[in-house]
VOGU-3710 file (C-alpha; in Angstrom, 3 decimals, decimal comma):
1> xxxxxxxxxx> 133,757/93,350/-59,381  136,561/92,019/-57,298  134,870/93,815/-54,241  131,846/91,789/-54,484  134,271/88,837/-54,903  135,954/89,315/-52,153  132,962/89,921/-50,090  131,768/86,605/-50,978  134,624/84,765/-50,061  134,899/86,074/-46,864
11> xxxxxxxxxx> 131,367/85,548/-45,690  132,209/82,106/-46,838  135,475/82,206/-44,688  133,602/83,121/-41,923  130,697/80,805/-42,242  133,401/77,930/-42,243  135,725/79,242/-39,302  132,429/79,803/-37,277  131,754/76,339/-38,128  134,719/74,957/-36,631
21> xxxxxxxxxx> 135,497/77,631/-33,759  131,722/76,233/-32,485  133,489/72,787/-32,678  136,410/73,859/-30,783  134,534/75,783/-28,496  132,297/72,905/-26,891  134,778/70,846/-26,505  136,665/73,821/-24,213  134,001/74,220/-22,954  133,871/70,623/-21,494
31> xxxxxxxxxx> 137,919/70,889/-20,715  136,876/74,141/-18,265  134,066/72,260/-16,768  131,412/75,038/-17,268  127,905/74,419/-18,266  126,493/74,773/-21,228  125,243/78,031/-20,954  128,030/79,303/-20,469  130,151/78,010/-23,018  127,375/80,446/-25,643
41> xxxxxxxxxx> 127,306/83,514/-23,177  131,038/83,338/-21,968  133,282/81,436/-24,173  132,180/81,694/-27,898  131,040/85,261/-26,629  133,895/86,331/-25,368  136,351/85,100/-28,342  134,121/86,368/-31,201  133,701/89,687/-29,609  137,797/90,120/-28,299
51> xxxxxxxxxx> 138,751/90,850/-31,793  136,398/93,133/-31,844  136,825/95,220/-28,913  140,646/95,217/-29,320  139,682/97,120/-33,283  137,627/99,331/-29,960  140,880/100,080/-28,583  143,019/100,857/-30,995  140,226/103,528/-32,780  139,672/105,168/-29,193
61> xxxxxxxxxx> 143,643/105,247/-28,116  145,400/105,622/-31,490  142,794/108,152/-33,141  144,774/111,284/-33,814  141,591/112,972/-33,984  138,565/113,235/-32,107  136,317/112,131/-35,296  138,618/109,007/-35,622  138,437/108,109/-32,015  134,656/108,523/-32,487
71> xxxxxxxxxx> 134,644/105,794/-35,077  134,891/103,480/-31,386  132,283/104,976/-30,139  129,827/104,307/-32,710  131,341/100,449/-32,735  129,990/100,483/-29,407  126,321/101,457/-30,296  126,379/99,346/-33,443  127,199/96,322/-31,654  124,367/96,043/-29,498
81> xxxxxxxxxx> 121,548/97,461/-32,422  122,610/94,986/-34,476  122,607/92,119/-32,090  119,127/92,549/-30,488  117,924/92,947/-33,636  119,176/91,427/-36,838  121,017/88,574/-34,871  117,343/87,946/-33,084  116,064/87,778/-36,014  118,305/85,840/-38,447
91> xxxxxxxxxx> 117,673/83,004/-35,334  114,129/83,303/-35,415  114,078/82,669/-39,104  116,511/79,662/-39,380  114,092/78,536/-36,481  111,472/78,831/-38,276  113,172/77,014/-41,826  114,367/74,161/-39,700  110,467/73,357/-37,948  108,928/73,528/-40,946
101> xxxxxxxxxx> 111,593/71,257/-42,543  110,922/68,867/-39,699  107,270/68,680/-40,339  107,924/68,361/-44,189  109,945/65,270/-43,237  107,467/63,745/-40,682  105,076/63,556/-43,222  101,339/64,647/-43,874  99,957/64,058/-39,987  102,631/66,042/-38,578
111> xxxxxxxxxx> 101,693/69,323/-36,857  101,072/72,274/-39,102  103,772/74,463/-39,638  102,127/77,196/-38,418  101,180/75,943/-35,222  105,063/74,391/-34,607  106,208/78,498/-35,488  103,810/79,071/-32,518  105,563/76,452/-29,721  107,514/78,553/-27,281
121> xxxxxxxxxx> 111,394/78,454/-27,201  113,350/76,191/-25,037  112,200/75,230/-21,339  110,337/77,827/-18,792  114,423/77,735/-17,127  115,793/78,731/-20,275  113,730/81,922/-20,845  113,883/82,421/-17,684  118,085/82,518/-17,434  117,821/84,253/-21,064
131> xxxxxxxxxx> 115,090/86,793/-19,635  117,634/87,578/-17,111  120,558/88,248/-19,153  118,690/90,910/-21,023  117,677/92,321/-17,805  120,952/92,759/-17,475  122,035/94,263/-20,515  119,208/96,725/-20,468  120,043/98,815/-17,551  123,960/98,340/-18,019
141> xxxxxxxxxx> 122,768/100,197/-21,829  120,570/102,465/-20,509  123,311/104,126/-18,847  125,759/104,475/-21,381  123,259/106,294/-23,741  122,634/108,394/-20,955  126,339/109,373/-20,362  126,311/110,052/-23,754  123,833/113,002/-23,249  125,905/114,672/-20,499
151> xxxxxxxxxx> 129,098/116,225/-19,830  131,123/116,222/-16,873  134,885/115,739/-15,248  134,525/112,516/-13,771  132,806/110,732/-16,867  135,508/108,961/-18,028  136,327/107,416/-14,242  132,807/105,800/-14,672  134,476/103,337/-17,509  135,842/101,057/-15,269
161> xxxxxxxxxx> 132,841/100,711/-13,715  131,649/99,155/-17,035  134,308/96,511/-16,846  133,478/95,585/-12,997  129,956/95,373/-14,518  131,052/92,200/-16,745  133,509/90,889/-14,716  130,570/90,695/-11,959  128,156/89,026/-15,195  130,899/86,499/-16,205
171> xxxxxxxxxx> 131,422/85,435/-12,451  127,957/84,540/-12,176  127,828/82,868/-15,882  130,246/80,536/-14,340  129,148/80,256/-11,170  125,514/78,786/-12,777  126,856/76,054/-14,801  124,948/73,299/-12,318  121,723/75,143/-13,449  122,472/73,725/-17,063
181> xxxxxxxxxx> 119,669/71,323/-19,022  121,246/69,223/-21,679  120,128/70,224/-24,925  120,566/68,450/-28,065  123,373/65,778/-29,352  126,447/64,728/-27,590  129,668/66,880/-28,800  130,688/66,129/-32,439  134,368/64,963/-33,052  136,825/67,722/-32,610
191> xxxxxxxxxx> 137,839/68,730/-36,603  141,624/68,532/-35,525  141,373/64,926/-34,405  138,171/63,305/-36,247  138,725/60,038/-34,776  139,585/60,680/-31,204  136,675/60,179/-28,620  138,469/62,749/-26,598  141,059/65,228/-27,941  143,770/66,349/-26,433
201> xxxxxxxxxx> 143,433/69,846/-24,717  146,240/70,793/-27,717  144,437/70,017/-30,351  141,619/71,890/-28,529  143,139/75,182/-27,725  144,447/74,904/-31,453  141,508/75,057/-33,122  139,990/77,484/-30,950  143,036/80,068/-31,606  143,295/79,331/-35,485
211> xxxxxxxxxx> 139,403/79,987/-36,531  139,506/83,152/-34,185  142,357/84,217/-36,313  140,250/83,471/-39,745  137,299/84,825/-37,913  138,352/88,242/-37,121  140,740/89,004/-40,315  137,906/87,816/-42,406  135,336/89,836/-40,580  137,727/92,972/-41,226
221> xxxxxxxxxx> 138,587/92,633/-44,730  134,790/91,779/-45,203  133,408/95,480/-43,551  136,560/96,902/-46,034  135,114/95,230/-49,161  131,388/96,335/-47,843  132,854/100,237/-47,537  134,125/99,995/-50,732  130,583/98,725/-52,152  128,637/101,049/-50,710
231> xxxxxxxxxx> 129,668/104,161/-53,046  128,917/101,825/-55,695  125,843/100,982/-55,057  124,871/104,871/-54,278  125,110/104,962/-50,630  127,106/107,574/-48,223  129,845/106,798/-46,622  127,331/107,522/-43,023  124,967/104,992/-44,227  127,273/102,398/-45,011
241> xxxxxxxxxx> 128,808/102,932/-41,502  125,690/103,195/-39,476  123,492/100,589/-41,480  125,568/98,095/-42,825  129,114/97,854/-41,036  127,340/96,759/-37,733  125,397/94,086/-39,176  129,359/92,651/-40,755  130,816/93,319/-37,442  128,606/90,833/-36,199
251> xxxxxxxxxx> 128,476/88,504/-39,024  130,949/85,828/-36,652  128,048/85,864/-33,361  125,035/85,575/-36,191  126,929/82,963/-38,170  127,602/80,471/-34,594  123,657/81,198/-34,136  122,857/80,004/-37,440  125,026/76,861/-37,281  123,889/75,733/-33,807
261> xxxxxxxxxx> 120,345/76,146/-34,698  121,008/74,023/-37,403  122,398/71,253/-35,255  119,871/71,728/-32,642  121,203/73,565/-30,114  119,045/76,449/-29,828  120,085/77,150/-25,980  123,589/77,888/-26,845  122,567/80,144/-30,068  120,163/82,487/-28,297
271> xxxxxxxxxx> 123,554/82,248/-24,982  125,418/83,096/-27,732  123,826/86,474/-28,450  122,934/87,324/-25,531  126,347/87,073/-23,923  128,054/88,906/-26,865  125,672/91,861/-26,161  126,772/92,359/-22,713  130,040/92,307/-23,606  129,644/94,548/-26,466
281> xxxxxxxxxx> 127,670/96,971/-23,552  130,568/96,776/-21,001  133,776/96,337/-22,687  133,728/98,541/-25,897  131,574/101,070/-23,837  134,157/101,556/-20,883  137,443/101,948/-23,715  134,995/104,909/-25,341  134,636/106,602/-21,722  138,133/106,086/-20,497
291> xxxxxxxxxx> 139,187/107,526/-23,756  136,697/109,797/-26,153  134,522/112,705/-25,481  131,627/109,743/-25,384  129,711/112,604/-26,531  126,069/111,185/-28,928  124,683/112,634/-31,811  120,880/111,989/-32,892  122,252/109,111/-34,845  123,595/107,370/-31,802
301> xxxxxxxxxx> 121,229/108,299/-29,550  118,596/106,766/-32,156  120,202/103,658/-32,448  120,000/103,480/-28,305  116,610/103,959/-28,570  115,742/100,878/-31,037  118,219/99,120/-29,157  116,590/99,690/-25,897  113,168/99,288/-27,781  113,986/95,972/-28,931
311> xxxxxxxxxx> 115,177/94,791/-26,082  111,952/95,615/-24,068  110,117/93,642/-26,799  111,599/90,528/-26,304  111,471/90,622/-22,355  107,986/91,387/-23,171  107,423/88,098/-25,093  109,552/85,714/-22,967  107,780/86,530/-20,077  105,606/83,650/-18,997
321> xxxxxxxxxx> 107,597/81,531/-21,930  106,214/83,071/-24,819  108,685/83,721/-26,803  108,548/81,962/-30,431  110,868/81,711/-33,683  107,941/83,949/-34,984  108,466/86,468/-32,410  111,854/86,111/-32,443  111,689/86,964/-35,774  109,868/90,212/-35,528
331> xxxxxxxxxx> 112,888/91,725/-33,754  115,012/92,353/-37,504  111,976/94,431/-38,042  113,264/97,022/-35,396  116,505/97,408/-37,829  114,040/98,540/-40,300  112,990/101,337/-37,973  115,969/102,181/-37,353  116,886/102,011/-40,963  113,455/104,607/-41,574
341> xxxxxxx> 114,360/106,869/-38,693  118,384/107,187/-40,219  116,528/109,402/-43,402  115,070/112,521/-41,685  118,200/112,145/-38,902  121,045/112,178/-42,440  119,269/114,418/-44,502
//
């Protein structure tokens, strides 16, 4: 019982840190001068998915065996599979909860919710930029599930080309802030300093540093309580870790989509994901090289696949702007196929 107890209260922790780290976050955001884009796809991206990648490092260089380093390498897959899919789809949904809450409250001769479901996402630029970080991610991916195939000496050298491969994606993050459309409210009041018009940088950095800190022991005592439930509820210890410990790695990058949905910023929710899944390509993927066999089993190799598959979908639909919170939606649905395609692979 106290598993499922604890489990609650940290999703709850997290939901609330998210809630102020996305607080903290704009307003760096402004203090750095980057555009708006950026502050999804670089700065919440990059501090949800640090704590992560540094649990990366210590698996891959600490590991006293090669299974235990290995326990990186499949952090590495999961990342990604759970991203394009569940995240994608969690922010579809809440899109489509908060349109047809919209019409509810415009009254009867508002637009049907249906047809509101239906209105593509965001301007032509925004798919566009969005459209182009996937592009990015998908080759970048499609590489490391190949090198996961093969064997040879040099494979491990090839890591640091996975970091020069973000550092050359967060220079041009930055370098596009002008390209920016303003989307949604002003910033809200920074939680530190409620009544100051503009915080100090402090106060800023402060707030940004503490919910990190809530944010990423949270998120690890929450995957401990949800390996602990798992026996209980009659899984293995494989499907816990393949099915359900990727979807709570992520639960920080889906919870800052949900909440800026919510406040109507859909722009930085979709930046959001979309930036944390090139890091999670790059950074986690270049520690496994530089430091494991990097060596895939059908399980991995299946979950590049959806990955990959999912991926292709949604370039497919926001070509000529039409992706919708329907469509968006549709991408969880690859998790399912993954989840199907786990039984013949673990039996």
């Amino acid at each position: 019982m106290i598993h499922f107890v604890l489990l609650i209260v940290c999703a709850v922790a997290i939901y609330l840190s998210c809630e102020w780290f996305v607080n903290a976050v704009e307003w760096l955001g402004e203090r750095l001068n980057v555009g708006k884009m950026a502050v999804g796809t670089i700065l919440a991206a990059f501090g949800t998915a640090l704590p992560e990648s540094v649990v990366t490092l210590v698996a891959v260089t600490t590991g006293a065996t090669d299974e235990a380093k290995d326990i990186g390498v499949g952090a590495a897959m999961g990342g990604p599979l759970a991203l394009s899919t569940i995240a994608y789809g969690v922010t579809g949904a809440m899109l489509m909860l908060k349109r047809r809450r919209e019409r509810i409250a415009a009254g009867p001769g508002a637009t049907p919710a249906g047809a509101r479901n239906e209105e593509a996402l965001g301007s032509a630029a925004d798919m566009k930029r969005l459209a182009k970080d996937q592009k990015w991610f998908l080759p970048i991916f499609a590489v490391k599930v190949a090198l996961g195939l093969v064997a040879f000496a040099f494979k491990p050298v090839l890591g640091l080309l996975f970091f020069a491969a973000y550092a050359v994606y967060f220079w041009r993050e930055i370098r596009g802030g002008d390209d920016d459309e303003d989307e949604g409210p002003d910033l809200e009041p920074l939680k530190f300093q409620p009544k100051a018009a503009s915080p100090s940088t402090w106060a800023v950095a402060a707030q940004t540093a503490l919910t990190l800190v809530v944010i990423f022991f949270a998120s690890q005592l929450f995957v401990k309580q949800l390996d602990a439930i798992g026996p209980m509820l009659g899984l293995s210890a494989a499907v816990t870790a393949l099915l359900l410990s990727p979807v709570a790695t992520e639960l920080p990058e889906i919870m800052n989509a949900v909440i800026w949905v919510r406040q109507g910023k859909t722009q930085l929710a979709l930046a959001n994901i979309s930036g944390a899944m090139m890091i999670q390509a790059t950074v986690p993927s270049g520690l496994g090289l530089l430091f494991t066999r990097w060596d895939f089993d059908a399980a991995l190799l299946w979950s590049g696949l959806i990955t990959m598959a999912a991926i292709v979908y949604l370039l497919m639909t926001m070509r000529g702007h039409r992706l919708t919170p329907a469509r968006l939606t549709v991408a969880a649905g690859f998790y399912v196929v993954f989840a199907l395609g786990l039984i013949p692979i673990l039996a």
